[in-house]
C-alpha positions in Angstrom: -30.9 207.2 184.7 -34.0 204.7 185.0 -37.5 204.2 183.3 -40.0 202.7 185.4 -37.1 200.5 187.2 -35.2 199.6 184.6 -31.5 201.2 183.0 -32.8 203.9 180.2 -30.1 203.2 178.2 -31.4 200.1 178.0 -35.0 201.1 176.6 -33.1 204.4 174.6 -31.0 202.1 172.5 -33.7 200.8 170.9 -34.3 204.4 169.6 -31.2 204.4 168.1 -30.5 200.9 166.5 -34.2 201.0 164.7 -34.5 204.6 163.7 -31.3 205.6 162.1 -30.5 202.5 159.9 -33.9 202.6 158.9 -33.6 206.3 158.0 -29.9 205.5 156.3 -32.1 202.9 154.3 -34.8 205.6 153.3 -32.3 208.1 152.8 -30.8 205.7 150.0 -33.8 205.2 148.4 -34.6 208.8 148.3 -31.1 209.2 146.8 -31.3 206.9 143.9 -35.0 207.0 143.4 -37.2 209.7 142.2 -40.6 208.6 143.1 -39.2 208.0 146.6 -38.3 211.6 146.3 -41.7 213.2 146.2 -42.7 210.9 148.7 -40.5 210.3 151.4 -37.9 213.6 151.5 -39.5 215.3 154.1 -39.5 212.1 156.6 -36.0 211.3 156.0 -34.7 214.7 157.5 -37.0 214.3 160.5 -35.7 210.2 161.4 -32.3 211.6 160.7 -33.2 214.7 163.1 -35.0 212.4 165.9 -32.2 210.1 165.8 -29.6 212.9 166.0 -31.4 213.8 169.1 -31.6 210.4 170.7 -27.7 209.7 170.9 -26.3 212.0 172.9 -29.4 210.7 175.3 -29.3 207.7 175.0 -25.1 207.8 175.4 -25.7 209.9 178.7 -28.0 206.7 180.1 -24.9 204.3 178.6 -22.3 206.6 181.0 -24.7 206.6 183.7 -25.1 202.4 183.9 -21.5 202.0 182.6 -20.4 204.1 186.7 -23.4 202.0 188.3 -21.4 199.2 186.8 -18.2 199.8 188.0 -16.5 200.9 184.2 -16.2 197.5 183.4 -13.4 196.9 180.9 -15.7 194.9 178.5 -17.7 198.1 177.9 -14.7 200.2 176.7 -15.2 198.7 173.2 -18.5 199.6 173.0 -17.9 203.1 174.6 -15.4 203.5 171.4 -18.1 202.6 168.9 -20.8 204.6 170.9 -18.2 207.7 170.7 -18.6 207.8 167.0 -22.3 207.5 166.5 -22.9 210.7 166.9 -20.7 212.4 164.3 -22.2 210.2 162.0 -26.2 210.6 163.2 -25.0 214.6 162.5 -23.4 213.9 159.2 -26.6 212.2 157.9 -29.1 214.8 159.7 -27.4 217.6 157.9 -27.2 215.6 154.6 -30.5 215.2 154.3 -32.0 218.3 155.7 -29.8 219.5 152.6 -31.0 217.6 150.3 -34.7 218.3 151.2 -34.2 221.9 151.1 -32.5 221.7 147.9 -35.3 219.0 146.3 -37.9 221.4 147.2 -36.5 224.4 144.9 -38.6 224.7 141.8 -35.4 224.0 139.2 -33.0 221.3 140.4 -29.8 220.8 138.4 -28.1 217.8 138.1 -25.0 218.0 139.0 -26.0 219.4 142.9 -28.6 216.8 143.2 -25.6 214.3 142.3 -23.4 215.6 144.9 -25.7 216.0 147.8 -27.4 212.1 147.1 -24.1 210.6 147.1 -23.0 212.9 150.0 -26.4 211.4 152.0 -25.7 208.0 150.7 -22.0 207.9 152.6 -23.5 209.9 155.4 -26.1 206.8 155.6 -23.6 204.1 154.4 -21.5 205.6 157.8 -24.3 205.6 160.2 -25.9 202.6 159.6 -22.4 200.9 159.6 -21.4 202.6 163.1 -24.7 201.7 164.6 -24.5 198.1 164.3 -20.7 197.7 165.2 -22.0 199.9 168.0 -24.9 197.5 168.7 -22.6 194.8 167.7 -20.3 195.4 170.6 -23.1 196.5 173.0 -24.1 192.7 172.4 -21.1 191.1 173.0 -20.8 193.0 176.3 -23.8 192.3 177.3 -23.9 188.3 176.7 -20.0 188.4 177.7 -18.7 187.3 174.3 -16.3 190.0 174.1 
C-alpha cells in the first residue's frame, strides 16, 4: 500500500496519532464541562467515528510495509500496541455517540449523564494512552531504539 511513492501507513498514522487523542481530549472536556457540552458534543462523536475508521486502515498499510520489510522482529512490539488501538478507538466511538444521543434528549438526569461521562472519560483515558504507547513503540522501531 503506497501514496504517491511513499509507505501509506506512513502518511495514515498521522490520522491516527492527531485525531484520536485530540478527540479523547475534547471528549474530557465535554464530560466535565457543560458549556463544552452545547458546543462541542456533536464533533466529539464524529473525531471518535473518523478515527474509528482510520485504524483498521491505517493497520492494514502497517501489515502491508511490516511483509515488504521482511516481519522484522523490532516491529512485533509495535504490532502488539497497534492490535489494541482499535478496541479502544470503538470503545470511545460508541461512548460518545452515547453520550450525544443522550445530551440531546430534552430532560437529562443525573445520574446517566454521570455514568456515560465517566464511561467516555476511561474510554478516552484508554485510547489516548494506547495511541502513544502505540506511537511510542512505532518510534522506537523506527529510529532502532527498541
Amino acid at each position: 500500500m503506497e501514496i504517491n511513492g511513499l509507505p501509506a501507513h506512513a502518511l495514515l498514522v498521522h490520522l491516527v496519532v492527531v485525531l484520536l487523542p485530540l478527540t479523547a481530549v475534547a471528549a474530557i472536556v465535554v464530560s466535565a464541562w457543560p458549556a463544552a457540552q452545547r458546543k462541542l458534543t456533536f464533533l466529539v462523536p464524529v473525531g471518535a467515528v473518523i478515527g474509528a475508521i482510520a485504524v483498521p486502515i491505517t493497520t492494514s498499510a502497517g501489515e502491508d510495509l511490516a511483509k515488504k520489510l521482511g516481519n522484522p522482529p523490532f516491529l512485533e512490539k509495535h504490532e502488539n500496541f497497534g492490535d489494541m488501538v482499535l478496541p479502544w478507538a470503538a470503545a470511545l466511538a460508541v461512548t460518545t455517540i452515547a453520550q450525544w444521543l443522550y445530551l440531546r434528549r430534552d430532560a437529562v438526569s443525573t445520574v446517566p449523564r454521570i455514568v456515560l461521562a465517566v464511561l467516555v472519560v476511561a474510554a478516552a483515558v484508554g485510547t489516548a494512552t494506547i495511541v502513544a504507547l502505540t506511537g511510542d513503540s512505532g518510534a522506537q522501531a523506527v529510529w532502532g531504539n527498541s
